[in-house]
C-alpha positions as CSV (number, residue, x, y, z in Angstrom):
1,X,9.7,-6.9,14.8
2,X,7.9,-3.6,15.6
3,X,6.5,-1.3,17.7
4,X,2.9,-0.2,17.3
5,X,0.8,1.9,20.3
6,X,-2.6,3.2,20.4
7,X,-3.9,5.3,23.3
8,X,-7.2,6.3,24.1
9,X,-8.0,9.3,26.3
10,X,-11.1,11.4,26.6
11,X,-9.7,14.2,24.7
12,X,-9.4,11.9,21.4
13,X,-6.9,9.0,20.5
14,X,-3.6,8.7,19.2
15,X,-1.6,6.0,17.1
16,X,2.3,5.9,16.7
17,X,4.4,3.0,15.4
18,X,7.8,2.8,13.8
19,X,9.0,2.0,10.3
20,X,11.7,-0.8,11.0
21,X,12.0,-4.1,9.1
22,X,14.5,-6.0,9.8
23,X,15.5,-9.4,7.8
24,X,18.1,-11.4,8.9
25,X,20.9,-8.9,8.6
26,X,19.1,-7.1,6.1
27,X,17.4,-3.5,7.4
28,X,14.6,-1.0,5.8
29,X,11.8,0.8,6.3
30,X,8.2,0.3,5.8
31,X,5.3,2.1,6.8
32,X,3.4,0.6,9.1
33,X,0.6,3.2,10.3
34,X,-1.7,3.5,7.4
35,X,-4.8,5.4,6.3
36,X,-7.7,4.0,5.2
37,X,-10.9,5.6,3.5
38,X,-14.6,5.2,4.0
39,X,-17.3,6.8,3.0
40,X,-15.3,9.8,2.5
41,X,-13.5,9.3,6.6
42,X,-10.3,8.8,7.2
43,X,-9.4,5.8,10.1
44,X,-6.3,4.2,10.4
45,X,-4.8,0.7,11.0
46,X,-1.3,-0.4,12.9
47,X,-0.5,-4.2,12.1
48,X,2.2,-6.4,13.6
49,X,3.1,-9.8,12.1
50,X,3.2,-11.0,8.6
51,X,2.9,-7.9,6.3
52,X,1.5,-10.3,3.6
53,X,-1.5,-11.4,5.8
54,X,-2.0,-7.7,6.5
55,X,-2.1,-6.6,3.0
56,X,-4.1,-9.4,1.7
57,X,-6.8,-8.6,4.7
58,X,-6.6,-5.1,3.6
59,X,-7.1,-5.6,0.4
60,X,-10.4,-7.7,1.4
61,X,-11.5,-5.9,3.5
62,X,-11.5,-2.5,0.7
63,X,-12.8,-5.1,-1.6
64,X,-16.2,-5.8,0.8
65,X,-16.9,-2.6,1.7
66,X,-17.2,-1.6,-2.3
67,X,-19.4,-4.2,-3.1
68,X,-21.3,-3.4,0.1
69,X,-21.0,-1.1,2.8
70,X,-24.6,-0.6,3.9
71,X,-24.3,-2.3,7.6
72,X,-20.9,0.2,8.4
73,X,-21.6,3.3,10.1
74,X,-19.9,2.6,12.8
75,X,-16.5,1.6,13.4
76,X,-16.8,-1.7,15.3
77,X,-18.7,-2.6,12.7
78,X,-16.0,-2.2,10.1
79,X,-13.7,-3.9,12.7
80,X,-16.0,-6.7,12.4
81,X,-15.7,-6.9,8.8
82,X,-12.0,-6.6,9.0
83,X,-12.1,-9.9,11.3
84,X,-14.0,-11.9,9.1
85,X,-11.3,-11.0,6.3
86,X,-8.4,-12.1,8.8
87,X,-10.4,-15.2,9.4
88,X,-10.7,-16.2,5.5
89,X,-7.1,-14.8,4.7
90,X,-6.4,-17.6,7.6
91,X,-8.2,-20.3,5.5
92,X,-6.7,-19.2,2.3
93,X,-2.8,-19.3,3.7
94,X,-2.3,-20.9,7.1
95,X,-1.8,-24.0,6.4
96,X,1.0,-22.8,3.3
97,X,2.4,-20.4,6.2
98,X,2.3,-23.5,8.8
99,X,4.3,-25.8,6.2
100,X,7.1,-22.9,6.2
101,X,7.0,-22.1,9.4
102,X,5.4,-19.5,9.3
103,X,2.8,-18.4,12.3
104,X,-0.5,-16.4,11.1
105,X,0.1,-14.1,13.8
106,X,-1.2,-11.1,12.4
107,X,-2.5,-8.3,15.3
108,X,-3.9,-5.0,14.2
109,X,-5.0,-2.0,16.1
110,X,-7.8,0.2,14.3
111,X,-9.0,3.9,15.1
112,X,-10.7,6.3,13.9
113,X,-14.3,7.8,13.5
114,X,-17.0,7.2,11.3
115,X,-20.2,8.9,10.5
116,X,-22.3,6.7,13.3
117,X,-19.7,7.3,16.0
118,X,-20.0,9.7,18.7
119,X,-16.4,9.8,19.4
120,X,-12.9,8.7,18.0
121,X,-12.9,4.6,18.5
122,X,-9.9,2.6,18.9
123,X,-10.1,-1.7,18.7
124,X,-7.5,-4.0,18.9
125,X,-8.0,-7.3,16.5
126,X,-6.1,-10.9,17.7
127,X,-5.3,-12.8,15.1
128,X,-8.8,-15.1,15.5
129,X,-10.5,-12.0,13.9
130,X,-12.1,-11.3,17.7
131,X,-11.4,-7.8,19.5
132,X,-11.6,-5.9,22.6
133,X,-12.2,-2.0,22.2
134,X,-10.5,0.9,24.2
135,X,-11.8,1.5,27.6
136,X,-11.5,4.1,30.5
137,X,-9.5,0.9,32.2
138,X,-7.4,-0.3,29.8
139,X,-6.7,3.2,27.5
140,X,-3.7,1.5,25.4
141,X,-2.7,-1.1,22.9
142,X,0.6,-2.3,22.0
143,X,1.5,-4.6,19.5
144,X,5.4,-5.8,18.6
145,X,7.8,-5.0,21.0
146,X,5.1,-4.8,23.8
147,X,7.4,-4.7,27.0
148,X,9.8,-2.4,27.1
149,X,7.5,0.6,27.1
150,X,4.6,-0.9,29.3
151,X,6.0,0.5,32.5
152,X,6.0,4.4,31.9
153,X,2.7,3.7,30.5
154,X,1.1,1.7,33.4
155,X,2.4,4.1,35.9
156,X,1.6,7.5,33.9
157,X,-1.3,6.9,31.5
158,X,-5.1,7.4,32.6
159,X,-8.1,8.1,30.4
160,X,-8.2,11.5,32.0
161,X,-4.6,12.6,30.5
162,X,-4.5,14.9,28.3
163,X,-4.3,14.1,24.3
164,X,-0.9,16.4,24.5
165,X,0.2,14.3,26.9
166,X,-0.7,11.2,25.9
167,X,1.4,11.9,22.5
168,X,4.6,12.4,24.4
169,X,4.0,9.2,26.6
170,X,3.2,7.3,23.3
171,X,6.8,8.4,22.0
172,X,8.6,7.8,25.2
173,X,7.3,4.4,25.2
174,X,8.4,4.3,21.7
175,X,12.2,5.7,22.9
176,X,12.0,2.9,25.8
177,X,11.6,0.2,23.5
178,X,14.3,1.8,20.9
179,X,16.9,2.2,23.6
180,X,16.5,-1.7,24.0
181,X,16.1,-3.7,20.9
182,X,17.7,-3.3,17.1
183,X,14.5,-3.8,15.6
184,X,12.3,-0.7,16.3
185,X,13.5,2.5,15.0
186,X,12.9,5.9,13.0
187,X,11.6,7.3,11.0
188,X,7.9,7.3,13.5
189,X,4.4,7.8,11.8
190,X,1.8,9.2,14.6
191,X,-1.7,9.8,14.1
192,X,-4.0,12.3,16.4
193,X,-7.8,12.1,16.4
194,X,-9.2,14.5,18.7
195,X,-12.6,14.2,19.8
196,X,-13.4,17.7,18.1
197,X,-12.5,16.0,14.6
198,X,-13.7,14.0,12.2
199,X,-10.4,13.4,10.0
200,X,-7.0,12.5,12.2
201,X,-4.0,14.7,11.3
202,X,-0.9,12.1,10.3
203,X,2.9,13.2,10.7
204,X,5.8,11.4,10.4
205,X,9.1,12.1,12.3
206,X,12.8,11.7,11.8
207,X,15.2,10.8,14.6
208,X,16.3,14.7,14.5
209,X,13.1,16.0,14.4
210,X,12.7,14.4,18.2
211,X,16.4,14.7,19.5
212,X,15.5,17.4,21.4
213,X,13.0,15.7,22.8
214,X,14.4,12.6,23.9
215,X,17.7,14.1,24.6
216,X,15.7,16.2,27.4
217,X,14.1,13.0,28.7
218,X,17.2,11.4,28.8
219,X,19.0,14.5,31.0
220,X,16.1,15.0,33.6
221,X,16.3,10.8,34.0
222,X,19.9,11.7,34.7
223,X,19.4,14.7,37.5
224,X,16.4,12.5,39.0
225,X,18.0,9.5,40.0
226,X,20.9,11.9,41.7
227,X,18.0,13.6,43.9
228,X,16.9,10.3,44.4
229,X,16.2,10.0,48.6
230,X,18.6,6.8,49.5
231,X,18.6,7.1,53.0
232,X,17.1,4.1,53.4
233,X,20.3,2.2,52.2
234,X,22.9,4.1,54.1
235,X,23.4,1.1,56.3
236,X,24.2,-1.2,53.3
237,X,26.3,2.1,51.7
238,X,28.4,3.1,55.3
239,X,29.1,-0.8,55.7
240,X,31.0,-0.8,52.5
241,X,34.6,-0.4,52.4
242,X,35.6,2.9,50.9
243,X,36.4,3.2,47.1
244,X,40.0,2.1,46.5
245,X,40.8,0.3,49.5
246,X,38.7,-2.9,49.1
247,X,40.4,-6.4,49.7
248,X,42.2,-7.5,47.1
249,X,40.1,-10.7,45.6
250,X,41.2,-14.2,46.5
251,X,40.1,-17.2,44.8
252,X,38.8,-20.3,47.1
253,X,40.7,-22.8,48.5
254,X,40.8,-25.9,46.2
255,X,39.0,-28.6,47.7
């Protein structure tokens, strides 16, 4: 599986996804945040799914853009472009992949900022080739493991926090999903695109590189939920018989 987050914010955008590939009970690492050149600008794509349909769509997608890239200033239009390659990748292979059972469930998440744009973009593209684009509403992707990390997200996130922020909320997201699952992991790739930019600044992470990090996230979890006000289930706690001297437990009667 994997882990893949893009956040938008009015400040810029940023992208952060994991490097885990697991295989049966085989594990390595792959990236999986990868830069990708036009015209001399530098976006990015995040993919979840088969990595062959991925690098195949890729590889079309660099292959249409040489032989003509007159209609792509913008970056929904190279988004466009990128969905019409997942659509004929899907022609080429879905049916093989269906007979192996195999689902073309490839999702991507593209950002970035190209010469037409007025700010950093982010899309996210569904495996039909369609997308939706990054709004003040809905500020985030996920692709992979999209659960674990969705709550901190959906009650901290906004398009008016700040890109600083939004990188820490995008890695502890990341650490929520990490503390859950086997198949999401170090070493993390994130991407920053502020709005003052034109090329986003890519940085990869080891697990001790964010220990301090997470370790401080972990401990102020810790002293929270000990300040947490619980007077409101003092009835249930004062009801209960004091540590030590409960019943002893009795199986029912046989009937």
């Amino acid at each position: 599986m994997t882990f893949c987050i893009g956040i938008k914010v009015r400040e810029g955008i940023v992208a952060l996804a994991d490097t885990r590939i697991v295989r049966g009970s085989e594990q390595s690492n792959k990236q999986k945040l990868a830069e990708f050149q036009h015209n001399g600008q530098s976006l990015f794509t995040m993919t979840s799914g088969l990595r062959s349909v991925r690098d195949k769509a890729i590889t079309y997608l660099d292959e249409s853009l040489r032989n003509d890239s007159s209609d792509v200033q913008r970056l929904y239009q190279l988004v466009n472009r990128f969905g019409e390659q997942l659509r004929r990748v899907k022609a080429e292979d879905g049916a093989a992949l269906q007979s192996t059972n195999h689902k073309f469930n490839s999702h991507a998440i593209i950002g970035g900022r190209l010469t037409g744009d007025f700010s950093p973009q982010l899309f996210y593209v569904y495996p039909e080739g369609n997308w939706v684009e990054a709004a003040e509403d809905a500020p985030y992707f996920v692709i992979g493991r999209t659960y674990y990390g969705k709550p901190i997200l959906d009650r901290l996130l906004t398009y008016e926090t700040s890109l600083r922020s939004a990188v820490g909320l995008a890695l502890l997201a990341f650490d929520a999903t990490r503390t859950s699952v086997t198949d999401v992991d170090y070493p993390l790739d994130i991407a920053v695109l502020s709005n003052q930019s034109t090329v986003p600044t890519f940085c990869r992470y080891s697990e001790s590189d964010l220990a301090t990090t997470t370790a401080w996230w972990s401990s102020t979890l810790s002293d929270a939920l000990g300040q947490l006000p619980m007077h409101w289930a003092d009835e249930l706690l004062n009801a209960a018989p004091p540590p030590g001297n409960s019943p002893p437990f009795q199986n029912p009667p046989l009937q």
